[in-house]
C-alpha positions in Angstrom: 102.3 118.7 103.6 99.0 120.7 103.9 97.4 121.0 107.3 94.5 119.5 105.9 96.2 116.4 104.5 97.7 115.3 107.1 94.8 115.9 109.2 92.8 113.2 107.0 95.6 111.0 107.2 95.4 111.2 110.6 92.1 110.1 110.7 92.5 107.3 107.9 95.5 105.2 109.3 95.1 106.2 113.3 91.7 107.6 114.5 89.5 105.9 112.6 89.6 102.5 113.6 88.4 103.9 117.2 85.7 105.8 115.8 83.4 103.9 117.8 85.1 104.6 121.3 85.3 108.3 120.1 81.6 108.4 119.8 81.0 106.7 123.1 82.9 109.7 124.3 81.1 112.3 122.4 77.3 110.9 124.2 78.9 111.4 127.0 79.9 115.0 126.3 76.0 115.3 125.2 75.0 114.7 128.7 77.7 116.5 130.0 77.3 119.8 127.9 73.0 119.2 128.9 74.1 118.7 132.4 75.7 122.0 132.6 73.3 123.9 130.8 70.8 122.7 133.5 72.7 123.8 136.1 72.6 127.6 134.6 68.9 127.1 133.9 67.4 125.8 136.8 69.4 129.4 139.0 65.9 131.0 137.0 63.5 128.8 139.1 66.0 128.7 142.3 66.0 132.8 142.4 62.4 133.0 141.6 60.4 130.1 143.3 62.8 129.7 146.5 63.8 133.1 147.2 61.6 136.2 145.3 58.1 133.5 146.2 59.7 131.7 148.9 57.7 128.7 147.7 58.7 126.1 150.3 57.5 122.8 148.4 60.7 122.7 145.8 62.7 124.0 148.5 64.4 120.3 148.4 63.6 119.9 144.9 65.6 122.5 143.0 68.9 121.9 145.0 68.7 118.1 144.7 67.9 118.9 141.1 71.2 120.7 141.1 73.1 118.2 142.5 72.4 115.4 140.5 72.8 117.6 137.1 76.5 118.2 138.9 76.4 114.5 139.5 76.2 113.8 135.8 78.5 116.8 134.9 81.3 115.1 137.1 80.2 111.0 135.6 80.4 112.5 132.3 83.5 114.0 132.0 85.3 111.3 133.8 83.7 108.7 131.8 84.5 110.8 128.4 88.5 111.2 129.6 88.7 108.1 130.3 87.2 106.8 127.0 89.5 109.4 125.2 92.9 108.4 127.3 92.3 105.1 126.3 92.3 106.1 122.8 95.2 108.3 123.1 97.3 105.7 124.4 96.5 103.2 121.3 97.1 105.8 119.2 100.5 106.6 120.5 101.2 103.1 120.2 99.9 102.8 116.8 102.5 105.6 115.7 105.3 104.5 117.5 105.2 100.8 116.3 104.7 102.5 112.7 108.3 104.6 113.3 109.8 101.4 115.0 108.9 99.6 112.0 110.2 102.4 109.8 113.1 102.0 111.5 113.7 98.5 111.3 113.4 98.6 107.6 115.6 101.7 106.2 118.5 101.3 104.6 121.8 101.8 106.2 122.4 104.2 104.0 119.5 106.2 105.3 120.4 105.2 109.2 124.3 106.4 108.7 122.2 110.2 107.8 120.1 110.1 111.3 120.7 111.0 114.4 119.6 108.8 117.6 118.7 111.6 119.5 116.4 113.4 117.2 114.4 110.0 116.6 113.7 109.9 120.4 112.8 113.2 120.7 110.2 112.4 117.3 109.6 109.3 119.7 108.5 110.9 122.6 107.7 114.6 122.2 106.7 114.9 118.7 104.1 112.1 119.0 103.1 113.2 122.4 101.8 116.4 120.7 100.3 114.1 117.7 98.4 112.0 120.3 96.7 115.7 122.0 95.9 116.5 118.6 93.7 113.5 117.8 92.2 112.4 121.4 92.5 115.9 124.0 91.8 118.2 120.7 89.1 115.8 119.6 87.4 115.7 124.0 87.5 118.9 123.6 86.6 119.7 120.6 83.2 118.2 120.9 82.9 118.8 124.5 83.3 122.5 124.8 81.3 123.2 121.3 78.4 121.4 123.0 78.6 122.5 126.5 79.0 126.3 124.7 75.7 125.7 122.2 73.8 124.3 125.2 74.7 127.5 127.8 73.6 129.6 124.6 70.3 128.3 124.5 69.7 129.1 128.1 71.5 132.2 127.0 69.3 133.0 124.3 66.1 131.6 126.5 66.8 134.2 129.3 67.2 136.9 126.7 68.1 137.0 123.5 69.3 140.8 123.0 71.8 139.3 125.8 72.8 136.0 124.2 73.9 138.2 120.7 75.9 140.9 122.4 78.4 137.7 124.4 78.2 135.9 121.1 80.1 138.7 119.0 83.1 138.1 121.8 83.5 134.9 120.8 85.3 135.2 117.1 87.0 137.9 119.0 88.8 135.4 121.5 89.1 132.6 118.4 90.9 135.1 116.6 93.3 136.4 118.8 94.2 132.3 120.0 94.7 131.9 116.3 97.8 134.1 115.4 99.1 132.9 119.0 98.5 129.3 117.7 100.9 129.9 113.9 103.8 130.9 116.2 103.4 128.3 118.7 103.4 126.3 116.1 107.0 128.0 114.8 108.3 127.9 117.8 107.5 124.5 119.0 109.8 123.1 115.6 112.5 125.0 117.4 112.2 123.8 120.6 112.2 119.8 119.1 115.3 120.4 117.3 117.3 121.8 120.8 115.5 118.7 122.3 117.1 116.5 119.7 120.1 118.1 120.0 120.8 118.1 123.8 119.3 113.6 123.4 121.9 113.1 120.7 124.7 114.9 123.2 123.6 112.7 126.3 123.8 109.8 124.6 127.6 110.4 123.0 128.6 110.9 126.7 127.1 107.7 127.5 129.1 106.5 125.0 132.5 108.6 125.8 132.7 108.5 129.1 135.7 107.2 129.4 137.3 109.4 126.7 136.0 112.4 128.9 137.8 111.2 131.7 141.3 110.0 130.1 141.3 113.6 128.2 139.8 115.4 131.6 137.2 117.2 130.0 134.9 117.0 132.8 134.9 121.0 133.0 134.4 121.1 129.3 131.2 118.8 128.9 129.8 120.4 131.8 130.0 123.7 129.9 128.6 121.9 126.8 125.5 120.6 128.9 125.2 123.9 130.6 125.0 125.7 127.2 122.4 123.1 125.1 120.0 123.2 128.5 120.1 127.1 128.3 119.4 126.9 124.7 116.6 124.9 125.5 115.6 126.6 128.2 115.4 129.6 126.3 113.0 127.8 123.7 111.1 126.5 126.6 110.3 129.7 127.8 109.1 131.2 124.1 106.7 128.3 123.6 105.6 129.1 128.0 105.3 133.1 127.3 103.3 132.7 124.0 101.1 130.0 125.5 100.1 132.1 128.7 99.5 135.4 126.2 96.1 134.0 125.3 95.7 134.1 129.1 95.5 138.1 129.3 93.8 138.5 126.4 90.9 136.3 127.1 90.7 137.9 130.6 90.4 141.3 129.0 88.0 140.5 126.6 86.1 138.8 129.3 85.8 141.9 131.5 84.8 143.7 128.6 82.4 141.7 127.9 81.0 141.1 131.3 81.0 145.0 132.4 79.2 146.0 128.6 76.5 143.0 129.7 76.2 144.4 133.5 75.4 148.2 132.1 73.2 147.1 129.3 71.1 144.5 131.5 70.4 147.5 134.5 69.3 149.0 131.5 66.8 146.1 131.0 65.8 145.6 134.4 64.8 148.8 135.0 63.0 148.9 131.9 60.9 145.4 133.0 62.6 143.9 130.1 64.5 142.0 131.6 63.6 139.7 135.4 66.6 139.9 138.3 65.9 136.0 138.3 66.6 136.1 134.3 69.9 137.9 134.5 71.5 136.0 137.4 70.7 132.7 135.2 71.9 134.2 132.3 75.1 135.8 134.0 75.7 131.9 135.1 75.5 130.1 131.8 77.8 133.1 130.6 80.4 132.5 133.5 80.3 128.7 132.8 80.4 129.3 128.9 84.0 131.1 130.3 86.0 127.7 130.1 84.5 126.2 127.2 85.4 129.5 125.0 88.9 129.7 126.6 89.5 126.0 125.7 87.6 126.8 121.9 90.1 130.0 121.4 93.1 127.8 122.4 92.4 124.7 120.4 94.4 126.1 117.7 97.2 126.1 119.3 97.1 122.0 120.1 96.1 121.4 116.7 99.2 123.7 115.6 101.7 121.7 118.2 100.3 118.8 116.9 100.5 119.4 113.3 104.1 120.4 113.6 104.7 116.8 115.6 102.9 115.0 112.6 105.0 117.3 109.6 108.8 115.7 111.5 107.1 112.1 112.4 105.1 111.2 109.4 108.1 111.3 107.2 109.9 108.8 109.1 106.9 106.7 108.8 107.3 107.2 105.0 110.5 106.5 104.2 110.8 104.0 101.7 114.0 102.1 101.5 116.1 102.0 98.6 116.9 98.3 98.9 113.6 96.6 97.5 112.7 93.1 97.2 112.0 92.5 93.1 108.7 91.3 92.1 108.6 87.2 93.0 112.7 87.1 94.0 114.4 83.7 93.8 116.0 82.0 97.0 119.3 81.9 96.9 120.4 78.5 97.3 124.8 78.4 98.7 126.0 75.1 97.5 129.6 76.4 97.4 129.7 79.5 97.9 131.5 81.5 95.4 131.3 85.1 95.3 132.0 87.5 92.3 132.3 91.3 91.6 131.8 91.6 87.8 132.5 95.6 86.7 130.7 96.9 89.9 131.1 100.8 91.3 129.6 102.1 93.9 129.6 105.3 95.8 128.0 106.3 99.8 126.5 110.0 98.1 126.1 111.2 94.8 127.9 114.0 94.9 130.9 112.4 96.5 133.5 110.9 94.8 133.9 107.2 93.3 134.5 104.3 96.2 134.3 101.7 93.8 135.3 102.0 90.3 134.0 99.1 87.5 136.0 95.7 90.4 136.0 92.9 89.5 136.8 90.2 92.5 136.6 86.4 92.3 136.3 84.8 95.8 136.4 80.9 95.7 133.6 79.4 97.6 134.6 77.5 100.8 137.7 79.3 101.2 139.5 82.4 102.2 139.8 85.3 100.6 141.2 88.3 102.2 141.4 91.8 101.4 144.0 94.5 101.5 144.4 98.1 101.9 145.3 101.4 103.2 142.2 103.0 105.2 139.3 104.6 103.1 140.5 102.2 100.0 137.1 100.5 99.8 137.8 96.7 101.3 134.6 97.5 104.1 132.1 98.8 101.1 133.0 95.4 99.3 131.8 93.9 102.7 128.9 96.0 103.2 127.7 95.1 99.3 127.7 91.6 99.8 124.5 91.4 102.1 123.0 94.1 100.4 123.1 97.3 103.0 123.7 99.3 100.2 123.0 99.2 96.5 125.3 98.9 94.1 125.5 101.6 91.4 126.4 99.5 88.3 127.7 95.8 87.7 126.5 92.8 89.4 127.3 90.7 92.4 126.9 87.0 91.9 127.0 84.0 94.5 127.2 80.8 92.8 126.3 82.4 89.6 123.2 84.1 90.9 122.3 87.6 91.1 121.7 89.1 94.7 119.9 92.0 93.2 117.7 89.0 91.8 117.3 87.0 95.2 115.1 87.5 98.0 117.0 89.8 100.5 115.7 87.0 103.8 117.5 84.7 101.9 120.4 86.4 100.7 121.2 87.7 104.7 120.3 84.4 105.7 123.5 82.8 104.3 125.8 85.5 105.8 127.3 86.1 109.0 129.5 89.4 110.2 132.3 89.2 112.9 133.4 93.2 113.0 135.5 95.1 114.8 132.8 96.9 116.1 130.8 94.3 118.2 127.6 95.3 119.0 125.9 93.7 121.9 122.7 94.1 124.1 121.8 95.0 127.5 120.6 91.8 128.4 122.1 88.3 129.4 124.9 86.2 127.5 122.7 83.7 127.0 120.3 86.2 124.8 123.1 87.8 123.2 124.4 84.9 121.7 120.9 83.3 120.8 120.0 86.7 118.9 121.5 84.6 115.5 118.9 82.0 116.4 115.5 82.3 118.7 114.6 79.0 118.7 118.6 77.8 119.7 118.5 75.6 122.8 120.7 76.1 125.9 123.0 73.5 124.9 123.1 74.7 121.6 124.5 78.4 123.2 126.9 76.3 125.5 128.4 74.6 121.8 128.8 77.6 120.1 130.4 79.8 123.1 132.3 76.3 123.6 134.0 76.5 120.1 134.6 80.5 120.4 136.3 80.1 124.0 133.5 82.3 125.5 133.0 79.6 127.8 136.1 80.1 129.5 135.5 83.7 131.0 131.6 82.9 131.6 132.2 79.7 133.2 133.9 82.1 135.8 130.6 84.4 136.5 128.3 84.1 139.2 125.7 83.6 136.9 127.0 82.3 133.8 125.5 82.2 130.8 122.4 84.3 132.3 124.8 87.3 133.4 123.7 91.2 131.9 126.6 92.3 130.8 125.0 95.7 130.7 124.5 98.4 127.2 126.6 97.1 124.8 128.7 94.7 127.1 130.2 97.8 129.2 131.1 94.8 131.5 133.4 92.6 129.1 136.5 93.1 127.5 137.3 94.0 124.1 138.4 89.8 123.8 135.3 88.9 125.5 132.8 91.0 123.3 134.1 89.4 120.3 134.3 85.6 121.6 130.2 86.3 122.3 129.8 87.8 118.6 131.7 84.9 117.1 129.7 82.3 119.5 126.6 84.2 117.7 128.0 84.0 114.3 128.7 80.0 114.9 125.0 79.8 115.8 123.5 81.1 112.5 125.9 78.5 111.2 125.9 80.2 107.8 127.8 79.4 104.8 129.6 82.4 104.0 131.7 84.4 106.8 132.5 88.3 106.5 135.3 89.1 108.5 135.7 92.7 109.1 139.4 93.3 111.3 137.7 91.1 113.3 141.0 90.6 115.6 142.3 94.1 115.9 143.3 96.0 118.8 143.4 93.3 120.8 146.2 91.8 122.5 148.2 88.6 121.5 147.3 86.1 123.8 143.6 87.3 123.0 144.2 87.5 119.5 145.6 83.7 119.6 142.1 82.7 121.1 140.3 84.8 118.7 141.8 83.2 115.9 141.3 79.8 116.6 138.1 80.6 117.4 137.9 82.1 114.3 139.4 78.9 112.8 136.3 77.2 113.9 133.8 79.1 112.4 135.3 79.6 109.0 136.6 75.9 108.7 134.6 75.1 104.9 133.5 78.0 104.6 133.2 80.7 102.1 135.4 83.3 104.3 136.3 87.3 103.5 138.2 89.3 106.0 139.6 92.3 106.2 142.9 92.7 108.5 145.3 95.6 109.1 147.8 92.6 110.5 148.9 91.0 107.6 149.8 88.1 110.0 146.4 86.7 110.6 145.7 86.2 106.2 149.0 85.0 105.1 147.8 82.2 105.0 144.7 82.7 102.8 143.9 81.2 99.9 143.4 84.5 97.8 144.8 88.0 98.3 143.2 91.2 97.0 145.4 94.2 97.0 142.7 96.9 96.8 143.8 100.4 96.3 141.5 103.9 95.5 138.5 101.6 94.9 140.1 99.5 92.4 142.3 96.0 92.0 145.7 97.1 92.0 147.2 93.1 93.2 146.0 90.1 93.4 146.6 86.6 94.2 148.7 84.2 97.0 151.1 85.6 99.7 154.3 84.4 98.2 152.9 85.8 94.7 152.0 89.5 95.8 155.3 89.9 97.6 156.6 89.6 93.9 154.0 91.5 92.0 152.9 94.3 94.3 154.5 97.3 95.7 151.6 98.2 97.9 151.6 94.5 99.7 155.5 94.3 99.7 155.6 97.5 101.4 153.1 96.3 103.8 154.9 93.1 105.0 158.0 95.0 105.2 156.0 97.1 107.7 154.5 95.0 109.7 156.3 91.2 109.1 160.0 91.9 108.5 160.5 95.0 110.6 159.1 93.5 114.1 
């Protein structure tokens, strides 16, 4: 992505729409760049009228004149900043809400690729350097090229043969801020991906706290901390020693450049080419051009941060995911619910093996169907294929004879519900976490469903009940009482097909009894497939699916498999017959 592409794009879908705001901050960098140009011009009439001619009658004139052109230096800036912040900020916004969006919308398959950490540090960082590039680089931009064109008029006023030799310094300094400006640039992209790096790290320990304490590796993280801050401390400081080199070079080139004007305009003055009252104006518009030229030679290396910002953000923001509604989809209408697998295969990455090879699987609708396996044998892809979180490579998927590649994905996910192992809950209150399956679900409506999952039992017991935080990802509940909440959600979206992913595992028998009843009540009539490592909680399930290396190898009723498959024989002799 060329510099100047996404430079246009930046302007097209972020800067553009507050093109009027931008100009009411560019008239006041007009005044503000005329304001300080005064103030250089008017040290002419201050040297000669008030002290060479002593002329008394602007002796209050010229100062006040002064004054007010620093008056309207000061307005004007802070007007312009504020005009520009205001910008800034919306355009932040504008970005973020673009990646949030992005985000929202990928694929999982895409998701299961990212890492946490790097998208808040593209979050924060990277669009923080975006923002400079199109509001601070923008101010200043157009408020240091005016403020410099107006000093060099007075410049050029005062003496011209002046004005051109301070002139050739300027591409001097512009050039030298350039080079400094590619390897900021370089080094920035480095410092963002230590950034990422050490926000992806804090939030695992978040996560593994407690596995850092069972396994006492308190001494170890802290070495891991210690050695991802040093390493970005050590890109900290290359992006902090390149910025301040412009520092010393523009300070040389400015003594240069002041000394070679000093010698050549004695030379003038003692020729009468040039007036005292002349240089001492001049030598002031050239000290005040000082900052604008500075901030001109250093541009670069904003525009440079910010370009490298915009080359890792903008391709979140373009991500296009794989799972795409068809062109006028059909709603899927559930009358019963059956689901079928007609030749399908499937696999996570192209270059990895098969994890489905040509299944075919008949679920009956309003029933349960459970599946069957050692780990990695494919019964959670089957899951994740139903609701379309990943696409399938060939075959079909059918409920109640119609396509779900054909149907509109709302509709499709509308009519499925998942209970997983994994429960994933918000920092916020019971209440909310249970609603998430439906906004618009009344309190007596929560109460019902946390009723039928026997969440009400423990929250009946909190303070505050149903309006209790249970904190990120419900650090305050049990492993029981997480999954009650999720099944109280699932009973809420009161959909028609269930997808049970070893939804009562790890979890202790008394729990487990709860779970399952609870269970009982959200998949009474409905079309129901779960996946259990405890054979005991499906043995009672309508239909059996032995799956094995991504393929059928057994299926059909409890009593049936124990006769016709090795794998599910050896299975119940495991886990039934031996405890």
């Amino acid at each position: 992505m060329s510099s100047i592409h996404i430079l246009k794009r930046l302007y097209k879908e972020y800067t553009k729409k507050y093109l009027k705001h931008i100009l009411a901050s560019v008239f006041f960098t007009v005044l503000l760049a005329a304001s300080t140009s005064s103030v250089a011009y008017l040290l002419d009439p201050a040297i000669k009228q008030l002290f060479i001619e002593q002329n008394q009658s602007l002796i209050f004139v010229i100062p006040g004149l002064i004054v007010l052109a620093f008056t309207i230096k000061g307005a004007s800036l802070y007007l312009a900043r504020v005009i520009m912040i205001n910008v800034s900020q919306e355009v932040r916004k504008d970005i973020q809400i673009d990646m949030f969006e992005s985000l929202v919308g990928a694929d999982t398959k895409y998701m299961d690729k990212q890492h946490s950490g790097k998208f808040i540090t593209n979050l924060t960082n990277d669009v923080d350097m975006i923002t400079n590039l199109v509001s601070t680089a923008i101010l200043n931009l157009f408020k240091d090229s005016l403020t410099l064109i107006g000093l060099l008029s007075v410049m050029f006023f005062q003496n011209w043969k002046l004005a051109l030799i301070a002139i050739i310094m300027i591409p001097l300094a512009s050039f030298a801020a350039k080079s400094l400006g590619k390897r900021i640039g370089k080094v920035t992209t480095q410092q963002m991906g230590k950034a990422a790096i050490l926000t992806t790290y804090l939030i695992e320990l978040f996560q593994n706290h407690k596995l850092m304490k069972i396994f006492q590796k308190e001494t170890y993280e802290k070495k891991r901390a210690s050695d991802y801050l040093n390493t970005l401390k050590e890109s900290n400081i290359k992006i902090g020693v390149v910025h301040v080199r412009a520092s010393p070079i523009m300070e040389f080139l400015t003594g240069i450049m002041i000394a070679f004007l000093v010698f050549y305009s004695a030379k003038l003055i003692s020729t009468n080419e040039l007036e005292v009252s002349n240089f001492f104006s001049f030598l002031a518009a050239m000290m005040l051009a000082y900052q604008p030229v500075r901030s001109l030679a250093t541009l670069n290396i904003t525009i440079q941060q910010g370009l490298s910002g915009a080359r890792r953000v903008l391709p979140i923001i373009d991500n296009v995911p794989e799972i795409q509604e068809i062109q006028n989809p059909n709603q899927l209408k559930v009358k019963k619910g059956n689901i079928n697998f007609k030749n399908v295969s499937f696999n996570y990455l192209k270059d990895e093996g098969i994890t489905l090879n040509s299944i075919n699987l008949d679920m009956p609708g309003e029933k349960m169907t459970a599946l069957v396996g050692h780990s990695g044998a494919g019964k959670s892809t089957i899951l994740n294929l139903i609701p379309r979180f990943y696409n399938i490579n060939d075959g079909i998927i059918e409920i109640d004879g119609q396509s779900i590649n054909n149907s509109s994905i709302f509709s499709l996910r509308k009519n499925i519900s998942l209970v997983s192992q994994d429960t994933t809950l918000f920092d916020d209150t019971i209440a909310n976490n249970i609603s998430y399956a439906n906004r618009n679900a009344t309190l007596k409506e929560i109460e019902e469903a946390a009723k039928y999952s026997f969440a009400s039992e423990f929250i009946e017991k909190l303070p505050n009940k149903f309006n209790t935080l249970i904190g990120e990802n419900g650090v305050r509940l049990s492993g029981g009482e997480k999954q009650r909440i999720s099944i109280a959600r699932a009973i809420l979206k009161k959909s028609p097909i269930i997808l049970l992913d070893e939804a009562t595992s790890s979890l202790d028998a008394e729990t487990e009894s709860k779970i399952q009843k609870a269970i009982n009540f959200l998949t009474k009539g409905k079309t129901t497939i779960v996946i259990a490592h405890r054979l005991s909680t499906i043995l009672n399930s309508d239909k059996i699916y032995v799956i094995d290396k991504g393929k059928v190898a057994g299926e059909g009723n409890h009593e049936g498999l124990l006769k016709s498959s090795e794998i599910y024989k050896n299975f119940y002799d495991k886990q039934i017959v031996k405890s």
